[in-house]
MIRO-560157 format. One record per atom (N, C-alpha, C): residue number from 1; residue in one letter; atom name; z, x, y. Coordinates in steps of 0.02 Angstrom, whole numbers, plus 50000, padded with zeros to 5 digits. Each point is the difference from the previous one (the first is absolute). Example, Ala and Ser with C-alpha at 12.3 -4.5 7.8 and 13.67 -1.06 7.14 Angstrom:
(pt 1,a,N,(50390,50660,49716)) (pt 1,a,CA,(50000,49955,50059)) (pt 1,a,C,(50000,50045,50060)) (pt 2,s,N,(49964,49982,50053)) (pt 2,s,CA,(50003,50042,50059)) (pt 2,s,C,(50037,49961,50055)) 
! end
This chain:
(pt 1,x,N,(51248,55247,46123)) (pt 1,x,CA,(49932,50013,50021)) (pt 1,x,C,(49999,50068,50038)) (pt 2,x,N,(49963,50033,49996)) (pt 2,x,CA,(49981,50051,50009)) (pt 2,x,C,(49990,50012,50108)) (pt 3,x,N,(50013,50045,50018)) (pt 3,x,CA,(50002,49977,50096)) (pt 3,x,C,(49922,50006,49998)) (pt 4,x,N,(49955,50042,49989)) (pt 4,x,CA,(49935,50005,50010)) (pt 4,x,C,(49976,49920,49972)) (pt 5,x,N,(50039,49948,49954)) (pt 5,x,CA,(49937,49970,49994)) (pt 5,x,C,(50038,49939,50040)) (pt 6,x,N,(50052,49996,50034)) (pt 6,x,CA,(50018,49959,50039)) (pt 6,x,C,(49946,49951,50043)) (pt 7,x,N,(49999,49951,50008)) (pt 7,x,CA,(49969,49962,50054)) (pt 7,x,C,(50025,49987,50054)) (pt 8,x,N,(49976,50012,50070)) (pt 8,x,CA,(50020,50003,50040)) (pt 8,x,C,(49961,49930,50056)) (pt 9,x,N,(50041,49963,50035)) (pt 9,x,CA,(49963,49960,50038)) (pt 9,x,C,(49963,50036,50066)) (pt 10,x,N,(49976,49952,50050)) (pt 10,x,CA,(49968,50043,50061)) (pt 10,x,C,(50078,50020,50054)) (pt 11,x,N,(50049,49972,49971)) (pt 11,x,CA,(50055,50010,50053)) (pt 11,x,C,(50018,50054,49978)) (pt 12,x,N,(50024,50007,49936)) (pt 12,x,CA,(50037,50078,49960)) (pt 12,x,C,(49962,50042,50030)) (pt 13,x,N,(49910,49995,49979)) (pt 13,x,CA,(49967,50065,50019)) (pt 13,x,C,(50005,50022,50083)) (pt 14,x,N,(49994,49940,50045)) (pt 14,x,CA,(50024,50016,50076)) (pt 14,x,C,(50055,50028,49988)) (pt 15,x,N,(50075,50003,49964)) (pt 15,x,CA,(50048,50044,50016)) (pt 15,x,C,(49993,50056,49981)) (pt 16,x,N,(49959,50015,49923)) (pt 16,x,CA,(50005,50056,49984)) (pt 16,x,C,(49949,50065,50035)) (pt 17,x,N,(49944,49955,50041)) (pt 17,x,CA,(49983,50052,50038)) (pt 17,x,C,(50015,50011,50096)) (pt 18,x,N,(50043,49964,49998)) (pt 18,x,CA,(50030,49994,50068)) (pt 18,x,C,(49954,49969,50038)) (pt 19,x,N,(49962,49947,50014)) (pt 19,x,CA,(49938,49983,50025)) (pt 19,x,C,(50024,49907,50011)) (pt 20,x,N,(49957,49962,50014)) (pt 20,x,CA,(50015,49921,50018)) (pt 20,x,C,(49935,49986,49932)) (pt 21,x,N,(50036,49943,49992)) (pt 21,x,CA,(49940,49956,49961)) (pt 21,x,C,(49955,49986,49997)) (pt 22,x,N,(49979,49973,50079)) (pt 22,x,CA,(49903,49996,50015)) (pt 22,x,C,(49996,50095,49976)) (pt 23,x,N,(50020,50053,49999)) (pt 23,x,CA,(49955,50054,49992)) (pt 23,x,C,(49999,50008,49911)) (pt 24,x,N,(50042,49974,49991)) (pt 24,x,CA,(49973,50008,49908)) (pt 24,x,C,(49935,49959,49992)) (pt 25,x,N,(49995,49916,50039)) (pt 25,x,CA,(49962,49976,49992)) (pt 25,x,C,(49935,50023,49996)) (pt 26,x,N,(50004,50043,50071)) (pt 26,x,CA,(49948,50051,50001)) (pt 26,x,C,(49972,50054,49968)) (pt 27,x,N,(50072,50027,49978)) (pt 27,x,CA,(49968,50059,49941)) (pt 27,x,C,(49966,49966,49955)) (pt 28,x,N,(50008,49950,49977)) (pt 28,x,CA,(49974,49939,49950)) (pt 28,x,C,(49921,50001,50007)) (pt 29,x,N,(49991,49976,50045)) (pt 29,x,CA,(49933,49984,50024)) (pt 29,x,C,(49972,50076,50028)) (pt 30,x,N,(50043,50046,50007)) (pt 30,x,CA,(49942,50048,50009)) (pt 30,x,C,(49941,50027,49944)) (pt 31,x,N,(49939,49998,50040)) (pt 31,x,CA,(49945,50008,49972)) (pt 31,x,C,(49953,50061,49963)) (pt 32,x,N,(50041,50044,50027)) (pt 32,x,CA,(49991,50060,49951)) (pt 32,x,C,(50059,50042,49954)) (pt 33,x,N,(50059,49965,50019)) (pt 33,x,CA,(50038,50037,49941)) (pt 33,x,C,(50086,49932,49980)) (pt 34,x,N,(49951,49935,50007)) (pt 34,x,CA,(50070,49964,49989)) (pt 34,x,C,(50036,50014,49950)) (pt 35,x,N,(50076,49959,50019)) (pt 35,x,CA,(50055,50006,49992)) (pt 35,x,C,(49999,49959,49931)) (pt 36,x,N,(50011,50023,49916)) (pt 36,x,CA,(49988,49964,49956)) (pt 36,x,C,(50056,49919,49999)) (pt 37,x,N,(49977,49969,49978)) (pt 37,x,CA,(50035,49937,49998)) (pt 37,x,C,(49979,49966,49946)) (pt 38,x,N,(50055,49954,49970)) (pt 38,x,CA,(50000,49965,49938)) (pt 38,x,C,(49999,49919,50018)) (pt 39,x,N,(49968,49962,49980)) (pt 39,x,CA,(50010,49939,50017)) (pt 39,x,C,(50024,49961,49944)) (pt 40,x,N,(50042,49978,50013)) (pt 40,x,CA,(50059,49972,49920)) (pt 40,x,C,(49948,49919,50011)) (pt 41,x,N,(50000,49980,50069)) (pt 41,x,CA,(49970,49930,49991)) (pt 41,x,C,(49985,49971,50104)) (pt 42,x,N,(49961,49961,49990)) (pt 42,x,CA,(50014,49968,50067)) (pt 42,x,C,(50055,50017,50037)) (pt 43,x,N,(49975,50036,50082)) (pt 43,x,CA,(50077,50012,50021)) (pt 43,x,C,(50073,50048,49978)) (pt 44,x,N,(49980,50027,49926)) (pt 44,x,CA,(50051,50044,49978)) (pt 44,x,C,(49947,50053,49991)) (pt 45,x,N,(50021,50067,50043)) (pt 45,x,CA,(49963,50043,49976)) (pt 45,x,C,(50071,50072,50013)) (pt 46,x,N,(49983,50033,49948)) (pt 46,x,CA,(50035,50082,49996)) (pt 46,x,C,(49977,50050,50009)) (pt 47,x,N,(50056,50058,50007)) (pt 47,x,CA,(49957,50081,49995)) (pt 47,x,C,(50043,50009,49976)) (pt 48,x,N,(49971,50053,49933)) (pt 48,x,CA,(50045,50020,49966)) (pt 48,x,C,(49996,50084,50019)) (pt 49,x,N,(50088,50018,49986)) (pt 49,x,CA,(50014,50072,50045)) (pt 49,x,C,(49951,50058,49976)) (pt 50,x,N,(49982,49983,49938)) (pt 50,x,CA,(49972,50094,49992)) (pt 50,x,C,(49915,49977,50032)) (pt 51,x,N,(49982,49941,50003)) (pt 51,x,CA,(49927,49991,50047)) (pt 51,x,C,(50032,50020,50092)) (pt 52,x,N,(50041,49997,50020)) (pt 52,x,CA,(50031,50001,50057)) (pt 52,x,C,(49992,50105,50028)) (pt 53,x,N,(50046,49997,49931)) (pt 53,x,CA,(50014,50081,49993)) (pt 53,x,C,(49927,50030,49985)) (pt 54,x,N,(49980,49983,49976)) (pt 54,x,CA,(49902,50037,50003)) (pt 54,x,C,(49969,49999,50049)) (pt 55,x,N,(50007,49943,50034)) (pt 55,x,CA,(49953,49977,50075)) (pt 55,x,C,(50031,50020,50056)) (pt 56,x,N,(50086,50030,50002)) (pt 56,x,CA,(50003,50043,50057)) (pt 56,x,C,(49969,50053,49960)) (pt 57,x,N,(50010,50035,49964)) (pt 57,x,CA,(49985,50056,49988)) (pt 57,x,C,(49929,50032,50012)) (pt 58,x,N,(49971,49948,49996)) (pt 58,x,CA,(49909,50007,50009)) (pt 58,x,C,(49988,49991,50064)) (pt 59,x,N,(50034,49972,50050)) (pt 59,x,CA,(49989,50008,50067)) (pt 59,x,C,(50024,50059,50031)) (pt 60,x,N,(50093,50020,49980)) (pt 60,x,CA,(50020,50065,50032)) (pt 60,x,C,(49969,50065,49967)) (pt 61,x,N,(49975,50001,49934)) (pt 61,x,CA,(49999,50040,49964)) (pt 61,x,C,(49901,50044,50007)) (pt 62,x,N,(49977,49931,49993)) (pt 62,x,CA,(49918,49991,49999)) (pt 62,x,C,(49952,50053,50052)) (pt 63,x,N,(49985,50040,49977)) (pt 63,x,CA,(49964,50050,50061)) (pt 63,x,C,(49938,49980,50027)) (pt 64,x,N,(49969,49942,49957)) (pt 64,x,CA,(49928,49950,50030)) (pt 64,x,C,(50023,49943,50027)) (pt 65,x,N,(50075,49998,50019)) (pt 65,x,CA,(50009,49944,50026)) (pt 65,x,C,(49954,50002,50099)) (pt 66,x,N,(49982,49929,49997)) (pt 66,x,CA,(49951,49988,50059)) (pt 66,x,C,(50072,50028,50060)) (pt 67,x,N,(50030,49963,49992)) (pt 67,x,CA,(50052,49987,50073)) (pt 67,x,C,(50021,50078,50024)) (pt 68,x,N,(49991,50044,49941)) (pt 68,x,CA,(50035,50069,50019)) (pt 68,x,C,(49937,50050,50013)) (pt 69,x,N,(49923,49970,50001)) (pt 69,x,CA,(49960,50017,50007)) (pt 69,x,C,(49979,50010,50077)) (pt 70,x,N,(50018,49918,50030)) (pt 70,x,CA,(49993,49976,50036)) (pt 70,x,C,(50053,50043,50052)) (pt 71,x,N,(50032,49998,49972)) (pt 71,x,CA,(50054,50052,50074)) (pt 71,x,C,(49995,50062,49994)) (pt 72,x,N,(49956,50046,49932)) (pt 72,x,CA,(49990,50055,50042)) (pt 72,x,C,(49947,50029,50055)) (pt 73,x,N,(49934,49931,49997)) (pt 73,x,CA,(49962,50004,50043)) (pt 73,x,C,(50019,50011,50069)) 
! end
């Protein structure tokens, strides 16, 4: 399988971005640019790496991102 189309649980993705678990949860549920997620079924849900690898990229990368808006005020 290919690494981009890997599935990743909410624990992998806490390691791979150095962060704790409730904050993936959160990227999850954030409301203007969540964190994509796959739901295989009840209770099993994934991220797969190249949705991972897009959605940092659109936050560090993104020049309309709000949060970087917000701190140059």
């Amino acid at each position: 399988m290919d690494q981009e189309e890997q599935l990743l649980t909410y624990k992998e993705v806490a390691e791979y971005l150095h962060v704790s678990i409730t904050q993936v949860y959160r990227y999850v549920k954030e409301p203007m640019n969540p964190l994509p997620r796959i739901v295989l079924s009840p209770g099993t849900v994934r991220i797969r790496m190249r949705d991972l690898i897009a959605w940092t990229h659109g936050i560090f990368d993104n020049p309309n991102n709000e949060t970087a808006e917000k701190e140059e005020k």
